[in-house]
Steps between C-alpha positions, in 0.01 A plus 500: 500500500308502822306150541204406659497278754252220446440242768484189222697543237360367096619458190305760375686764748836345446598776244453716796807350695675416230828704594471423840554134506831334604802443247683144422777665368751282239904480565626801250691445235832691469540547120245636328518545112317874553665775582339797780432831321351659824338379834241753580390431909188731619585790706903497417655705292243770376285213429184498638101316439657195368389252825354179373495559118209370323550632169793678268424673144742664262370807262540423157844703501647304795510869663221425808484173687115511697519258793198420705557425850245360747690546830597873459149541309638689229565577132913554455655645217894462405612691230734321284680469142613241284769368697233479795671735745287537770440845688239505692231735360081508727312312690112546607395295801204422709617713792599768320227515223162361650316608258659294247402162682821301450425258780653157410638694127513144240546569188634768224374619155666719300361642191778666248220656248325752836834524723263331789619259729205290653547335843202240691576392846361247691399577850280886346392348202537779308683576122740813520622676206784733506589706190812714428516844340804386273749555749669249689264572785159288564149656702190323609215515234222307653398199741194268451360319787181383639658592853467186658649471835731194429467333876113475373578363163699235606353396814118475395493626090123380478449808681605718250459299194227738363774852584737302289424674173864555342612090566786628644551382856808291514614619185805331424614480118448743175540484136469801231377438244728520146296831387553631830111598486461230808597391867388176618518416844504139680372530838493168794227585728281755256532132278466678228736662160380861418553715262597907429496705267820744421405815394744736243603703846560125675253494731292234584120393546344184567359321212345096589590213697612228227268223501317568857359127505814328443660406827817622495691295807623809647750599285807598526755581176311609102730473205449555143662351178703789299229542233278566809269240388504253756470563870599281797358544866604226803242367699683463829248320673363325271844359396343642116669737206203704310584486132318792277474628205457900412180578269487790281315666776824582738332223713608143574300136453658226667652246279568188818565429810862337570566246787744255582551280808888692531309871500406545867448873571674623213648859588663603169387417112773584171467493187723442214514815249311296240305337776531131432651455777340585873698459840371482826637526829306278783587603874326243662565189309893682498445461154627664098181391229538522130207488267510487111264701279391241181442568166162570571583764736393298835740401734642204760652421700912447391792493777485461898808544695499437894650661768609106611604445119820779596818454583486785825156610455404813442123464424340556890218776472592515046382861454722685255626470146661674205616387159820639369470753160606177268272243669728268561538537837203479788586670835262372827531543850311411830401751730524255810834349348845600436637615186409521093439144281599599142385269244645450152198507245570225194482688205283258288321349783458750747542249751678600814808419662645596783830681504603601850371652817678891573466507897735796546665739290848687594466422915091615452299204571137489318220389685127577517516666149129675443576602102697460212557660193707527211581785294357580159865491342570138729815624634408557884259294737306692793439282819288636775542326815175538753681440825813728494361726297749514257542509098786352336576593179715254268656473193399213232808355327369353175 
C-alpha cells in the first residue's frame, strides 16, 4: 500500500502505517515441531500478487486458495487439490484492472452455493465480486464504490461524510452470512458495518448500514458464531467489541458492548464454534483477551495474557489469529514482532497456556506475519508475512 504522509501522526491513523513501522525481531529458534509444505515469495517462481497478504480463503473443496493482497492491490487465485499443491493459477490487480478498485485489497469471501468470490479493499473502498463459469478460470462480475478519492477520505473524511453512502471506505474485514443470502462488511474510517444482498446470479446490492447510531470505534475485523447467530465487530479506537444478535428480519440488534482495561485497539475478534468463548487480539496494549459467554448468553471478561507475561514475546502490534480444526490449539502472531505464539486451549477450562514461540521454520525466519489461517481439514497452517511478502505454508502434526 501507498501511505499518506501526515505531518502528526494519531492513533486513529496508526492502522495506516501499520506495516511500515520498525521490527524487534526475536533470536530464531532452530527446531521447530512443523514441518514447510511450500514457501510461496511474491514475484518468484510463477508467483505473482501475493505482496503483503492480508487475507487467505480456501473453497469448500480445498481446490482454490483466494488471497487478498494490499501491496500488489490484487485478488490472487492458486489452484490447488487435496494435498495443497500449489500452481499458480490468476491474479487481478489495481494496475492492471482499474476498474475493479483493488487499492489496498483486505479481505476475501468466498461463497460455495453462487461460485462468487467477493473481495473489499481498503484504500477504494469498494466490494468486488468475481464469479466463475465452472471452469477453473475466474472473471470480474461487478465493483461497488462510492468513488472516493482515498487521499480525501483519510486526510479530511468530514468532507465527504455525506458521499459515503455504501460505509465502505477503509473497508477492512467480511463475513457471509451461513445462507449465503448476505455480505457484511466492517469498514475503519466509513465507522460503520453494512450490509448486501447476494442475488441467485451472485451479485451484489447495498442493503442498510447496521445500527447507524451505534458508534462503531472504527472497526476493523466482524465474525460470526457457526449458527450465524451472533456477530462480533472490534472497536479499534474505542478499545470496544460490538456484541449482536440477528432478528428474524436478516438484521442485527446489539446485545453489549465489551471492554476491558487489557483491550487497547483491538485488531482481530474469534469466536469459538459454539461461541462461548471470544478471543481478542489487542495491538496496542501488546495484548491476547478472552471473554466468556454465561448462561444467560452475556459475556465477560475471562483470560488476559501480556506481551511482558512471555517468555520471548511475541505480542508487539497482536493482530492475527487462528484456531486449529479441533480447538485445542490457538495460533497468534504480531505484525510488529517476530514469529507465531501457539497456545494450548484446556479442554474443560478453556483457559490458555502457552506452548512455544515458532520464530523460524526450515532456515525461513517469520516475522511481520499479516494473516493466519488454518485449513478446514486442520492439517496445514497459512502464514502471510506483510514485509517480505511471502506465504509459508506448513504442515500440522497432531
Amino acid at each position: 500500500m501507498n501511505y499518506i504522509t501526515i505531518k502528526h501522526l494519531s492513533i486513529k491513523m496508526l492502522l495506516l502505517y501499520l506495516f511500515s513501522l520498525p521490527v524487534q525481531a526475536k533470536t530464531p529458534q532452530p527446531n521447530s515441531p512443523y514441518k514447510v509444505k511450500y514457501i510461496l515469495q511474491n514475484n518468484q517462481n510463477g508467483i505473482s500478487g501475493i505482496a503483503n497478504p492480508r487475507d487467505i480463503v480456501f473453497s469448500e473443496d480445498h481446490k482454490k486458495i483466494f488471497i487478498a493482497s494490499g501491496d500488489s492491490d490484487a485478488l490472487t487465485i492458486l489452484n490447488a487439490d487435496k494435498l495443497i499443491n500449489l500452481p499458480f493459477s490468476q491474479s487481478f490487480s489495481e494496475k492492471n484492472y482499474p476498474d475493479l478498485m483493488l487499492k489496498g485489497a483486505s479481505s476475501v469471501v468466498y461463497s460455495p452455493k453462487h461460485s462468487t468470490v467477493y473481495t473489499t479493499s481498503f484504500y477504494s473502498g469498494s466490494l468486488t465480486s468475481f464469479a466463475t463459469n465452472g471452469k477453473s478460470e475466474f472473471y470480474p462480475v461487478s465493483t461497488l464504490s462510492d468513488n472516493i478519492d482515498f487521499k480525501t477520505a483519510y486526510g479530511d473524511y468530514e468532507t465527504i461524510k455525506q458521499q459515503d453512502n455504501l460505509g465502505l471506505i477503509g473497508a477492512w474485514s467480511a463475513i457471509l452470512s451461513n445462507d449465503e443470502k448476505y455480505i457484511l462488511t466492517a469498514s475503519y474510517q466509513s465507522n460503520t458495518v453494512a450490509q448486501f444482498k447476494i442475488d441467485q446470479f451472485g451479485k451484489t446490492s447495498f442493503v442498510r448500514k447496521l445500527l447507524p447510531e451505534h458508534n462503531w470505534g472504527h472497526p476493523t475485523s466482524i465474525v460470526q458464531t457457526d449458527d450465524g447467530q451472533t456477530l462480533f465487530v472490534t472497536g479499534f479506537e474505542n478499545n470496544q467489541i460490538s456484541v449482536l444478535k440477528r432478528t428474524a428480519q436478516n438484521t442485527y440488534a446489539l446485545q453489549q458492548t465489551l471492554s476491558h482495561p487489557t483491550l487497547i485497539n483491538p485488531q482481530k475478534v474469534l469466536a469459538t464454534s459454539s461461541g462461548q468463548f471470544l478471543f481478542a487480539t489487542a495491538s496496542k496494549s501488546k495484548s491476547l483477551v478472552v471473554f466468556k459467554r454465561d448462561s444467560k448468553g452475556r459475556y465477560s471478561h475471562y483470560q488476559s495474557i501480556n506481551n511482558d507475561q512471555l517468555p520471548s514475546g511475541g505480542l508487539s502490534g497482536a493482530c492475527c489469529m487462528a484456531l486449529s480444526a479441533n480447538e485445542k490449539m490457538l495460533f497468534v502472531s504480531g505484525e510488529m514482532d517476530s514469529g507465531i505464539l501457539v497456545f494450548n486451549i484446556d479442554s474443560e477450562t478453556k483457559k490458555l497456556a502457552f506452548d512455544h514461540h515458532i520464530t523460524s521454520v526450515a532456515d525461513t525466519k517469520i516475522r511481520n506475519v499479516s494473516v493466519l489461517k488454518v485449513t478446514d481439514n486442520g492439517k496445514h497452517l497459512f502464514i502471510g508475512t506483510g514485509k517480505s511478502n511471502t506465504i509459508l505454508v506448513l504442515e500440522i502434526e497432531h
